[in-house]
C-alpha positions in Angstrom: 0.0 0.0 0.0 1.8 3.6 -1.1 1.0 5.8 1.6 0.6 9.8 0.6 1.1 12.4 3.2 -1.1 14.8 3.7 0.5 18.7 5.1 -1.1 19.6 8.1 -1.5 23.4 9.5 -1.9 25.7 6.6 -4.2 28.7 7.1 -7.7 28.7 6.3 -10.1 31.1 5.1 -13.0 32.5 8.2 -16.0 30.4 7.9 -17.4 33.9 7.7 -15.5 34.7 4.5 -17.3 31.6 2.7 -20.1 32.5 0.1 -22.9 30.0 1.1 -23.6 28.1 -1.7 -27.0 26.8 -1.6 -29.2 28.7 -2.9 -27.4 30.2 -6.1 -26.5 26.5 -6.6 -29.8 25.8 -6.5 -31.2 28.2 -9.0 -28.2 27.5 -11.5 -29.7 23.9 -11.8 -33.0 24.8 -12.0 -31.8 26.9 -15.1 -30.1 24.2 -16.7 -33.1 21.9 -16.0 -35.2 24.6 -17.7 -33.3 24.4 -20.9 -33.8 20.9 -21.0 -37.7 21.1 -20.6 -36.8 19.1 -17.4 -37.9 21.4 -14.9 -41.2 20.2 -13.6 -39.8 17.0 -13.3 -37.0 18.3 -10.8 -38.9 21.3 -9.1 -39.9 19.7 -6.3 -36.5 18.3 -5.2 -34.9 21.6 -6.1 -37.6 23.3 -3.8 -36.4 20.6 -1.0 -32.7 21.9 -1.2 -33.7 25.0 -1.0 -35.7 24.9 2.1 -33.3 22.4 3.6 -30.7 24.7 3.3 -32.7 27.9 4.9 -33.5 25.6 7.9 -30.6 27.7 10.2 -28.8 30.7 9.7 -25.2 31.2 11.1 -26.4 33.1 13.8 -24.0 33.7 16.5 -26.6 32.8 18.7 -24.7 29.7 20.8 -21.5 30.4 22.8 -18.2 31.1 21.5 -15.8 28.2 22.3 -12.8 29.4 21.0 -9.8 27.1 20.2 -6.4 27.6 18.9 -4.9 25.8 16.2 -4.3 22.4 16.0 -0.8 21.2 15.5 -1.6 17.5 15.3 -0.6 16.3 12.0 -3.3 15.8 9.5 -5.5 18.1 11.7 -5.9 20.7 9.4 -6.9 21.3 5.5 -7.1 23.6 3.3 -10.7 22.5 1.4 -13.4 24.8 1.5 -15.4 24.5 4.8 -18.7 23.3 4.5 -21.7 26.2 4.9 -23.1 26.2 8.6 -26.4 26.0 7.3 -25.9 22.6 5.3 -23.8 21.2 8.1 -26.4 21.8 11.1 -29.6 21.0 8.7 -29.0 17.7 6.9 -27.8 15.3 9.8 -27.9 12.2 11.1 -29.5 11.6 14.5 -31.7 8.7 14.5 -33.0 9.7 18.0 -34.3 13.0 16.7 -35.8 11.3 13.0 -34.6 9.4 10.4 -35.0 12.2 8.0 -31.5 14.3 7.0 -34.0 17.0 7.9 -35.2 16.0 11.4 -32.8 16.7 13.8 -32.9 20.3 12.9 -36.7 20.3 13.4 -37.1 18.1 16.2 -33.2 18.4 18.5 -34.8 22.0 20.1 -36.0 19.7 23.0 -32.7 17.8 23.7 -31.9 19.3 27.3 -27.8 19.9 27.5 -27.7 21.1 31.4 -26.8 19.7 33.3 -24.7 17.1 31.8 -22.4 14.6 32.8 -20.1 11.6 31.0 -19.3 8.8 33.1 -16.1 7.5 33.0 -16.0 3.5 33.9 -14.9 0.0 33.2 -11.3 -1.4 33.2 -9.5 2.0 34.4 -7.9 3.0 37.9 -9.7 5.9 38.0 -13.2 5.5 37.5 -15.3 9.0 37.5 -18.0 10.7 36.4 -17.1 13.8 34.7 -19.3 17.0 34.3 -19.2 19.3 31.2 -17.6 22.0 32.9 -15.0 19.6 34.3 -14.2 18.2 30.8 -13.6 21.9 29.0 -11.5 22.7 31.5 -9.0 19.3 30.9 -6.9 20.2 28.0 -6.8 23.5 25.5 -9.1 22.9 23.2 -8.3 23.4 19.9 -10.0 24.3 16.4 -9.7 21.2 13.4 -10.7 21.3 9.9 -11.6 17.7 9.4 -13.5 15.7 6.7 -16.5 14.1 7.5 -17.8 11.4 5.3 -21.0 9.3 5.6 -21.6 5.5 4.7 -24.7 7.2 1.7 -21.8 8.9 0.1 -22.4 12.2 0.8 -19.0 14.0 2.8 -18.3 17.2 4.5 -15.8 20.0 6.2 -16.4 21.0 9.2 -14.3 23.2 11.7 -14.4 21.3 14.9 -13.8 22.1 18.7 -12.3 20.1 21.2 -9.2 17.6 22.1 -7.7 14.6 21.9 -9.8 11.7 23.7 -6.6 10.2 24.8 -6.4 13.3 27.2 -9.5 12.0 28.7 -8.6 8.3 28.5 -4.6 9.2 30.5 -6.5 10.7 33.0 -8.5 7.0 33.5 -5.6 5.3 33.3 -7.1 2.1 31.6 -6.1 -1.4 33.1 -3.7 -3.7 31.1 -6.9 -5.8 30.3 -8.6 -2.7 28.7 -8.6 -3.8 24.9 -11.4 -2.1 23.6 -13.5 2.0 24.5 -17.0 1.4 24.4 -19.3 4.7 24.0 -22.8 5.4 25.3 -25.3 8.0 24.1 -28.2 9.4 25.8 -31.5 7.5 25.4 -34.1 10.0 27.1 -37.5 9.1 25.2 -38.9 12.6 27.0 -36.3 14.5 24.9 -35.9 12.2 22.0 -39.0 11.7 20.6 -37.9 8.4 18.2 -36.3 6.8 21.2 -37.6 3.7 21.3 -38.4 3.4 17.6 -37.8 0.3 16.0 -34.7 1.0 13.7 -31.9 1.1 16.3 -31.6 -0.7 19.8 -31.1 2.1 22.1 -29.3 3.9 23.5 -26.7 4.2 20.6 -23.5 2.4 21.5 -20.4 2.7 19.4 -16.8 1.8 20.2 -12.9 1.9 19.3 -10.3 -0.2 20.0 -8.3 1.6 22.5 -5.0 2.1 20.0 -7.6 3.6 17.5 -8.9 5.7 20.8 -5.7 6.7 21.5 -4.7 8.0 18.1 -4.3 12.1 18.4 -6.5 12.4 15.1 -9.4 10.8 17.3 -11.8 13.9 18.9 -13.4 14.6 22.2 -15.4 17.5 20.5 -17.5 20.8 22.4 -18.0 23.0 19.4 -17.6 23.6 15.8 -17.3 26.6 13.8 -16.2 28.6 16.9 -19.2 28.0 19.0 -20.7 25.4 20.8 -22.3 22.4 19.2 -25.6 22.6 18.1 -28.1 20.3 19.6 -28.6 18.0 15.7 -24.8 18.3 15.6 -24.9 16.4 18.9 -24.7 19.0 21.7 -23.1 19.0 24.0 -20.2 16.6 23.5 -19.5 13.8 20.8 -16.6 12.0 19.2 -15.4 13.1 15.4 -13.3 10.2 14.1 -12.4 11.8 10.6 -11.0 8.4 9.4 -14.0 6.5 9.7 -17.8 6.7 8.4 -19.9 9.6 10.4 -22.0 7.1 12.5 -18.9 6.0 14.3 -18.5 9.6 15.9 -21.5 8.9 18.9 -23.3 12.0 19.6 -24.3 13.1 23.1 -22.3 11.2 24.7 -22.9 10.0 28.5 -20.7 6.8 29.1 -17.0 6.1 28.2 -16.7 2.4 29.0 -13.5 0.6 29.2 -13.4 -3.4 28.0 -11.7 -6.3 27.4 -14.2 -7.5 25.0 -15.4 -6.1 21.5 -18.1 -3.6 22.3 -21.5 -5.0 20.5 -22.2 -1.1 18.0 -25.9 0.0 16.9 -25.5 -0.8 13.6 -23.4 -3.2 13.6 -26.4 -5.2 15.8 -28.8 -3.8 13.3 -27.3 -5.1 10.1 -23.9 -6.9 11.1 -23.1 -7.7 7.2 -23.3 -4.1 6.3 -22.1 -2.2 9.4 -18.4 -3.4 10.5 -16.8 -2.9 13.9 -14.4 -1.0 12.2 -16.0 1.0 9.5 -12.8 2.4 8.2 -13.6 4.5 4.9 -12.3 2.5 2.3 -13.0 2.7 -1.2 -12.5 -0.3 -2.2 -15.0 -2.2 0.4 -18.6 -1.5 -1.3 -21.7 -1.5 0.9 -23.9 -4.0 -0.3 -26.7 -2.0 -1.5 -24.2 1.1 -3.3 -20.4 1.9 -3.8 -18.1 3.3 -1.4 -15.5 4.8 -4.5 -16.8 8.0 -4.7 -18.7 10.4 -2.7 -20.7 13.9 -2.7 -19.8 17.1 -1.0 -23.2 18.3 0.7 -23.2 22.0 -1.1 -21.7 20.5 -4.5 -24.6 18.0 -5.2 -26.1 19.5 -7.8 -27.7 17.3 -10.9 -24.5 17.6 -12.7 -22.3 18.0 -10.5 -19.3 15.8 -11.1 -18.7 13.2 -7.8 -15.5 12.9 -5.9 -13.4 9.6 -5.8 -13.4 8.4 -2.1 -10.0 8.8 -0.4 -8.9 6.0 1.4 -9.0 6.5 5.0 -11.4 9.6 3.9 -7.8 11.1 2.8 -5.7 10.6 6.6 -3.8 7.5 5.4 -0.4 8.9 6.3 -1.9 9.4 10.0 -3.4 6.3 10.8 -2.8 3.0 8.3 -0.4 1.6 10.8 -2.8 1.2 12.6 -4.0 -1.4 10.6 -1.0 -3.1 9.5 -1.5 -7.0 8.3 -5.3 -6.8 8.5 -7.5 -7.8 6.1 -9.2 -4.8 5.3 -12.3 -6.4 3.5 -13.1 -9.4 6.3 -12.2 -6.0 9.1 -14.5 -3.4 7.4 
């Protein structure tokens, strides 16, 4: 396997200084469509788009959680950052809807304070952390990561936080620890698809604690300077840029320590479609679609031309070794 590397730390331009794409992407199709005497046919998902992407403004309205620059290799990029708008209104958050559009709607009744994480398992130090106790652990810092979901659709988002394994030193895991298990709330009086049939709640997802320990892998507050919005999984979550979006849990409330392979929501769900590992890797297709190329939400115009799917979602150089010798296709 050749292994590019990626630079890390260039300057970026102000989510501010972005033109938001949406709409004038969306008129520019319905143009072309126009001139094809295809309009009709394609007005109504144009007219979804549109609305979709007028769901939030950038508003200022949540805190500012400011963070310096990250210095971790392959922390930064230079792509354009995704609008706010697309980012916070087209999510995935099963326990808010299994619409892209839900969360945004429905996530106004998740209830962020208090809030505690509980740290427990195979560690020395077994606590329960609150919020304020875990911004005040580490400096947190600002990174420009890729975010790319198992439909094909990808993202770049300017996230807020640290390194989980500043969280994980200060457990000090046991010898037996193998494996980080992570547990999401499941409060059916603030999440009104709790207890739906799709998932088994509450969401579990897990790591193996070398993959854990990797500096790429993010205890996140905030993105785009301010805290996270509730859809975006307020007020804490994991960002593994290296891996398909559904491993990063939202809302987290349990950081479990194990000797055992933690049993993951969708890998109980649909085991032969949802690996343990869930690396992104072009070349290991879901069984329904492809995995080789992808869409950047605010690109996905009619005729807008699809990317190729970077292995690793493009941080090969950061994290293949830790993979070495394993069959990537039977470990997906």
């Amino acid at each position: 396997m050749i292994i590019k590397t990626n630079a890390s730390g260039f300057d970026h331009p102000a989510s501010s200084e972005i033109t938001p794409q949406a709409i004038y992407q969306g008129r520019r199709e319905l143009i072309k469509l126009m001139a094809k005497g295809v309009a009709g046919a394609a007005l109504a998902s144009w007219a979804g788009r549109k609305a979709l992407a007028q769901t939030l403004e950038k508003p200022g309205k949540l805190a500012a959680l400011p963070g310096g620059k990250s210095a971790v290799a392959g922390a930064m990029t230079l792509e354009k950052i995704t609008d706010y708008k697309l980012v916070t209104s087209y999510n995935n958050f099963y326990e808010f809807g299994t619409d892209k559009a839900d969360p945004g709607k429905n996530a106004h009744t998740l209830v962020t304070k208090p809030w505690s994480v509980a740290v427990e398992g195979l560690v020395r130090q077994p606590k329960t952390w609150t919020l304020e106790d875990l911004l005040k652990l580490s400096p947190q810092e600002e990174r420009i990561y890729r975010l790319r979901c198992v439909e094909g659709w990808s993202m770049v988002i300017p996230w807020v936080g640290y390194s989980l394994s500043e969280l994980i030193k200060k457990a000090e895991p046991l010898g037996s620890a193998k494996y980080v298990e992570f547990v999401t709330l499941a409060d059916p009086r603030t999440m009104p698809y709790v207890g739906s049939r799709v998932l088994e709640w509450p969401y579990v997802e897990g790591l193996r604690m070398d993959e854990a320990m990797h500096p790429l892998a993010l205890l996140a507050f905030g993105m785009y300077g301010e805290v996270l919005p509730n859809q975006n999984g307020a007020p804490v979550r994991m960002v593994l840029p290296w891996k398909y979006g559904f491993k990063s849990a939202k809302s987290l409330v349990k950081i479990r320590f194990t000797d055992k392979e933690p049993r993951t929501a969708w890998n109980k769900a649909a085991a032969s479609e949802y690996g343990f590992y869930s690396n992104v890797n072009p070349a290991v297709d879901h069984p329904r679609w492809s995995q080789a190329t992808e869409r950047r939400i605010g690109e996905d115009g009619l005729f807008a031309k699809r990317r190729k799917t970077l292995m690793f979602n493009g941080y090969e150089a950061q994290v293949a070794q830790l993979y070495t010798g394993m069959d990537l296709k039977k470990f997906f």
